[in-house]
C-alpha positions as CSV (number, residue, x, y, z in Angstrom):
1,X,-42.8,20.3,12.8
2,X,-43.9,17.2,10.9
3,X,-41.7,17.5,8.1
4,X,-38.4,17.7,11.3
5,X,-39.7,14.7,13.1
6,X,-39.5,12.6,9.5
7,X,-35.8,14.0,8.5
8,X,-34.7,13.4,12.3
9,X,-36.3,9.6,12.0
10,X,-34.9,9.2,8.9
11,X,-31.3,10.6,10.2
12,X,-31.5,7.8,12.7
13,X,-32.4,5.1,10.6
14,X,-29.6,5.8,8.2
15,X,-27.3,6.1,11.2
16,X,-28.3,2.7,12.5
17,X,-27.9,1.3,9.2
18,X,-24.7,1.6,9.1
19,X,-24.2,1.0,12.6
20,X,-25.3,-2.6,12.0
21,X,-22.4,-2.9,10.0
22,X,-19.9,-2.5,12.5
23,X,-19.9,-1.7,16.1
24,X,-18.9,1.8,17.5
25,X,-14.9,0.0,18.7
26,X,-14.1,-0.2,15.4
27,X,-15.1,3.3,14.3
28,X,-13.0,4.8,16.8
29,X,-9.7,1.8,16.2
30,X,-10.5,3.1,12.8
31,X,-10.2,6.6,14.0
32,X,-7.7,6.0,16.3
33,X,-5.2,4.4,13.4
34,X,-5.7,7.3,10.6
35,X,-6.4,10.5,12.1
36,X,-2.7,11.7,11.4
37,X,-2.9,10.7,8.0
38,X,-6.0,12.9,7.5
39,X,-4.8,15.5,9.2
40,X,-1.4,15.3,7.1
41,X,-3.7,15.3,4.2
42,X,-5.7,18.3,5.3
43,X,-1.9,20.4,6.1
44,X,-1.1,19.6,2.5
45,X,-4.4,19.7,0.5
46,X,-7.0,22.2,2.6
47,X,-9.1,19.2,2.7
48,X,-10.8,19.3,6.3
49,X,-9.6,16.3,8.4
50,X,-13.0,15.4,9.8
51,X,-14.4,15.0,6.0
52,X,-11.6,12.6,4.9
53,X,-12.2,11.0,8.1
54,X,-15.5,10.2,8.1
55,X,-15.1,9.4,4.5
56,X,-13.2,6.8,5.1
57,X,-15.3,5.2,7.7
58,X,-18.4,5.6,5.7
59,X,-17.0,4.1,2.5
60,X,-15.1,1.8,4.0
61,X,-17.2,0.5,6.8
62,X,-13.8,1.3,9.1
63,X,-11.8,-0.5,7.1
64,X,-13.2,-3.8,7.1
65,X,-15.1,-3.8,4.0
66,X,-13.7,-6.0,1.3
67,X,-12.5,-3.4,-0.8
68,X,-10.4,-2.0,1.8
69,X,-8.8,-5.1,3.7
70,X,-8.3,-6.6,-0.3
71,X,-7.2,-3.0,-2.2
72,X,-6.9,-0.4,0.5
73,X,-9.2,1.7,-1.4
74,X,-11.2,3.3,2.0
75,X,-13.0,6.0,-0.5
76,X,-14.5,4.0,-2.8
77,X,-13.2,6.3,-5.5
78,X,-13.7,4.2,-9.3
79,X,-11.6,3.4,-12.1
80,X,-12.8,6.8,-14.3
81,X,-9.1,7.9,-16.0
82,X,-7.5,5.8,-13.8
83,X,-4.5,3.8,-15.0
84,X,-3.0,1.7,-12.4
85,X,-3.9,-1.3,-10.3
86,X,-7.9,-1.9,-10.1
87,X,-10.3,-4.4,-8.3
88,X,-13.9,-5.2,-9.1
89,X,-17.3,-5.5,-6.6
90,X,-20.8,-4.6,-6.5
91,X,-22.0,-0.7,-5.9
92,X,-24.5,0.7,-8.1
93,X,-24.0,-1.7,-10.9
94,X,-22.7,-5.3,-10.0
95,X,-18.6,-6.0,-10.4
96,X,-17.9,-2.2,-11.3
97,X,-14.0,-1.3,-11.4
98,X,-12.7,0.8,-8.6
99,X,-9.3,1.9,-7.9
100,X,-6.5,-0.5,-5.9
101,X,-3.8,0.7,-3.7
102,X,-0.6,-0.7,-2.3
103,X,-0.8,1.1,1.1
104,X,-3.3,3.0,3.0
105,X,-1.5,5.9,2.6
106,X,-1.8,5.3,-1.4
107,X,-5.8,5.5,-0.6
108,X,-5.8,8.7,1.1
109,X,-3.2,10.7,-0.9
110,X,-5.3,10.1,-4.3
111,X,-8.5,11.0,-2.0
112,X,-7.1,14.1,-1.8
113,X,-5.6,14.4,-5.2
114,X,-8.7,13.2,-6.8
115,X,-10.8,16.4,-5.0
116,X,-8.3,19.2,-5.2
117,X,-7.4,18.2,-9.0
118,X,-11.4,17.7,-10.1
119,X,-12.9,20.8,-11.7
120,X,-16.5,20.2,-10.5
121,X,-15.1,20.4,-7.2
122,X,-12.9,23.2,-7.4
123,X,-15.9,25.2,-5.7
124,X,-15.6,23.4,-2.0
125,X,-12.1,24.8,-1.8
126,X,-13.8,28.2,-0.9
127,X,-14.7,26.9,2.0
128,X,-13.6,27.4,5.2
129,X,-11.5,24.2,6.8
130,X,-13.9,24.1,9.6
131,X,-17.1,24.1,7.5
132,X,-17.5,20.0,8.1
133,X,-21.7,21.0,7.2
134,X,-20.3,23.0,4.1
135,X,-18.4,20.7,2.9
136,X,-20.4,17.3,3.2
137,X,-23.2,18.7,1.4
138,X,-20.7,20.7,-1.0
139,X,-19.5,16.7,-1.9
140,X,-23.2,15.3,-2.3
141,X,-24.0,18.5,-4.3
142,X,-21.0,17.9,-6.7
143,X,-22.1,14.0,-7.2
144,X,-19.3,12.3,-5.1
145,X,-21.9,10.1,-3.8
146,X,-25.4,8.9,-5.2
147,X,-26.9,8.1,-1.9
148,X,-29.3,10.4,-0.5
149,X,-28.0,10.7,2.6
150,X,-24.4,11.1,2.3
151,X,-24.0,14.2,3.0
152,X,-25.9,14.2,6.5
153,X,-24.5,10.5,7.3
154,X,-21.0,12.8,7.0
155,X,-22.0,15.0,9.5
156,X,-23.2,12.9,12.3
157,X,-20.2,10.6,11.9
158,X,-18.2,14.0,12.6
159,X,-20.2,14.8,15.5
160,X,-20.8,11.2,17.0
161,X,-17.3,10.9,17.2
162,X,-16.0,14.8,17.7
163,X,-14.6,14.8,14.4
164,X,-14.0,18.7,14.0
165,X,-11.2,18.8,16.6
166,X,-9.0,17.1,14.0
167,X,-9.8,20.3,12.1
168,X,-7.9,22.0,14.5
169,X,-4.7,20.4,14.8
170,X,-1.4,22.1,14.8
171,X,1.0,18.8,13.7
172,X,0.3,15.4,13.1
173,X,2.6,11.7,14.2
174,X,4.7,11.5,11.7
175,X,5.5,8.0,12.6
176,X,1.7,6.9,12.0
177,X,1.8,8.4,8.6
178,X,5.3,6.8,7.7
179,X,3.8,3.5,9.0
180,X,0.7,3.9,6.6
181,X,2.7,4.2,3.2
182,X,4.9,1.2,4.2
183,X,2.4,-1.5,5.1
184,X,1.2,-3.3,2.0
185,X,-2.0,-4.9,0.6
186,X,-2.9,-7.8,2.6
187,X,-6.1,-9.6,4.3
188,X,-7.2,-9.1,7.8
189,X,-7.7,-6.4,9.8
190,X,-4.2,-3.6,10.7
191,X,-3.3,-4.3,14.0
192,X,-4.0,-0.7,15.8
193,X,-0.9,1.0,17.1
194,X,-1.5,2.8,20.3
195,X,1.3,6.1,21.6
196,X,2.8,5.5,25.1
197,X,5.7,6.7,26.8
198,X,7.3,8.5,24.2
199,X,6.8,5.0,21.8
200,X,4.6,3.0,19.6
201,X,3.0,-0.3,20.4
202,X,0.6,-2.9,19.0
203,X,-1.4,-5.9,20.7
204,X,-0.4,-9.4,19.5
205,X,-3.0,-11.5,18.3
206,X,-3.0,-15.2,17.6
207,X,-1.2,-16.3,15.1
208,X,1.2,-13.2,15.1
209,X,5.2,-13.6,14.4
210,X,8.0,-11.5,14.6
211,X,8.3,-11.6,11.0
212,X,4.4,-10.8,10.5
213,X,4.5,-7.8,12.5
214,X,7.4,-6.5,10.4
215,X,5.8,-7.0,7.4
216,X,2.6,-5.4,8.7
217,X,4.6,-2.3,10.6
218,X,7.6,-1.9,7.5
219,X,10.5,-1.9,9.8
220,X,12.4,-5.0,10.4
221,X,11.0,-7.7,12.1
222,X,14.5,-8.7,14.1
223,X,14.9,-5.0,15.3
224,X,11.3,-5.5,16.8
225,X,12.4,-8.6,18.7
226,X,15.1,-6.8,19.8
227,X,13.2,-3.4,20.3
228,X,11.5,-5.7,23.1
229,X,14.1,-7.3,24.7
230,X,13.5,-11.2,23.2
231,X,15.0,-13.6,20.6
232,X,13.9,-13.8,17.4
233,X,13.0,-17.0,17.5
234,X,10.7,-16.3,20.8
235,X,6.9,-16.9,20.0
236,X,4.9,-13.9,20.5
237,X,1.4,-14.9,22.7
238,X,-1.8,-13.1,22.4
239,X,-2.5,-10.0,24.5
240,X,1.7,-8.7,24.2
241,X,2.4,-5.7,23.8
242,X,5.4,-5.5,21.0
243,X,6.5,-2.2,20.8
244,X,8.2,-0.6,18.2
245,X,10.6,1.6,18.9
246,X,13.4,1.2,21.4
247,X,12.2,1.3,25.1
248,X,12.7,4.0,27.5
249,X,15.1,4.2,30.8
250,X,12.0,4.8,33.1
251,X,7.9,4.9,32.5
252,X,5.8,8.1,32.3
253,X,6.4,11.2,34.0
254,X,3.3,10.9,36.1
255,X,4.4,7.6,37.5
256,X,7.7,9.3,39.5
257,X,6.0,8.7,43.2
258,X,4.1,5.7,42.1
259,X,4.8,2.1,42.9
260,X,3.4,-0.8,40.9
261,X,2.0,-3.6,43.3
262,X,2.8,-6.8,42.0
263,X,0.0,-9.0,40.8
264,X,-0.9,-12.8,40.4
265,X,1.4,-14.1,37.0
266,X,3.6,-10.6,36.5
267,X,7.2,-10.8,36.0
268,X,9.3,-8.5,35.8
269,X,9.4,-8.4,32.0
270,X,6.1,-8.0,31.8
271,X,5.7,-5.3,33.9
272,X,8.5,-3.4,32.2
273,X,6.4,-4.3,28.9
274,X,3.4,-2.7,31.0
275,X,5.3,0.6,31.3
276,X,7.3,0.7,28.4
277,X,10.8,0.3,30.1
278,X,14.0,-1.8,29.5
279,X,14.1,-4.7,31.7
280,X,17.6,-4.2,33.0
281,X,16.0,-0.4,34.2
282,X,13.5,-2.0,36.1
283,X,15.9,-3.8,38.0
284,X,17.8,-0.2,38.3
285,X,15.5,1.5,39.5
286,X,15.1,-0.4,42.4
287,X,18.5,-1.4,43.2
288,X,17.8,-5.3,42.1
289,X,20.1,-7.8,40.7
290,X,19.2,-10.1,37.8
291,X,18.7,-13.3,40.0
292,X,15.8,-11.4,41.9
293,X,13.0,-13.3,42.9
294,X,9.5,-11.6,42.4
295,X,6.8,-12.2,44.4
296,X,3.0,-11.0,44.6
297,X,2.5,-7.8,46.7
298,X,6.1,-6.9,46.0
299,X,6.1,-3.2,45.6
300,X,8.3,-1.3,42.6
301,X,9.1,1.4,41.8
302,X,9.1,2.4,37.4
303,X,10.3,5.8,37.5
């Protein structure tokens, strides 16, 4: 009984280690931006999604540590018989050479290359794709990480954040993945792209352009403007949502007897922004012309 009460207290303390490096929001943005692209990986290489998830969160600190936001490497994976573009920093040795990647996508496709195609773990392939347990300690047992704990870090990231449902999964957004082998190396943080209303959208943050968004996204930056009904020379404030993908004629299904109640500082763009619809449907829908005056309380309708 002893001997559980220690392993449980030291479960926990290796847990809230690396909870101390970044809160719980941006686990899950983390989670929220890659899932496909592990679950891609895991259609093509057998490689259980929650693994290569919770991989990349652990050796990557969600993608905020510097070896990430500066190489897009988000497994930590080192320069042994590697030929292409490398970066240096500190891990069991000081400046030690791991591998650099021009997109996220990079990152996770030579994950999964660098597991299938080793021999010393050729063994974890016998595993079933729903063995999360089987494999993270498979991984520590074949020396993919020194730490002690890797292996049961692995497996409470999976269940802290239900992990083993991406196990599951019958398909995967194609768009997400497409996205993550277009955006290049840069600084900062990937702006997290959220699925609405049969589309794609991001938040602005300060400082954002058309242009930066395109360069971020890999589709171009004056189809966004347009995709969103402004000028390309418009300035994009904090809080937007820019979406990516041409709008839709009317919002979600589940808003077809609902009316949107006008609030303090709406337009009517906005609220077609809000819902994901072109402007000039908006007006449509409810039998408005262009020169309509909006007011607070007004009542519309977005389906």
């Amino acid at each position: 009984m002893r001997k559980n009460i220690l392993l449980i207290a030291l479960l926990l303390m290796a847990v809230a280690a690396h909870a101390q490096l970044r809160p719980n929001m941006a686990y899950q943005t983390y989670i929220n931006q890659y899932k496909d692209l592990a679950i891609e990986q895991m259609k093509r290489y057998h490689i259980p999604a929650s693994i290569t998830m919770a991989q990349g969160l652990l050796e990557s600190r969600a993608g905020l540590s510097d070896l990430a936001r500066r190489s897009n490497n988000h497994f930590g994976i080192k320069c042994h018989g590697w030929t292409g573009a490398t970066a240096y920093a500190d891990d069991d040795a000081t400046q030690e050479c791991f591998r650099a990647y021009s997109t996220v996508f990079d990152s996770y496709e030579d994950h999964s290359r660098f597991l299938s195609q080793q021999p010393r773990y050729r063994s974890l392939f016998n595993l079933s794709i729903t063995d999360y347990k089987g494999w993270a300690r498979g991984l520590k047992a074949c020396g993919y990480a020194t730490s002690p704990h890797y292996a049961d870090n692995l497996i409470i990231i999976i269940e802290l954040y239900d992990l083993s449902r991406l196990d599951r999964a019958k398909d995967f957004n194609r768009f997400i993945v497409d996205h993550s082998s277009k955006v290049k190396t840069q600084e900062g943080v990937l702006h997290p792209i959220t699925i609405y209303n049969k589309n794609y959208y991001i938040i602005a943050r300060e400082g954002d352009t058309w242009k930066s968004i395109g360069q971020e996204i890999g589709i171009s930056w004056r189809k966004i403007a347009k995709y969103n009904e402004r000028d390309k020379k418009d300035k994009i404030f904090p809080g937007e949502r820019i979406y990516l993908k041409k709008k839709r004629s009317k919002a979600e299904k589940r808003f077809k007897k609902y009316y949107h109640t006008v609030k303090p500082g709406e337009s009517m763009y906005s609220i077609a922004q809000l819902y994901g619809i072109k402007l000039k449907n908006l007006y449509s829908i409810n039998s408005l012309s262009p020169d309509y005056q909006i007011y607070v309380g007004a009542r519309l309708k977005v389906y």
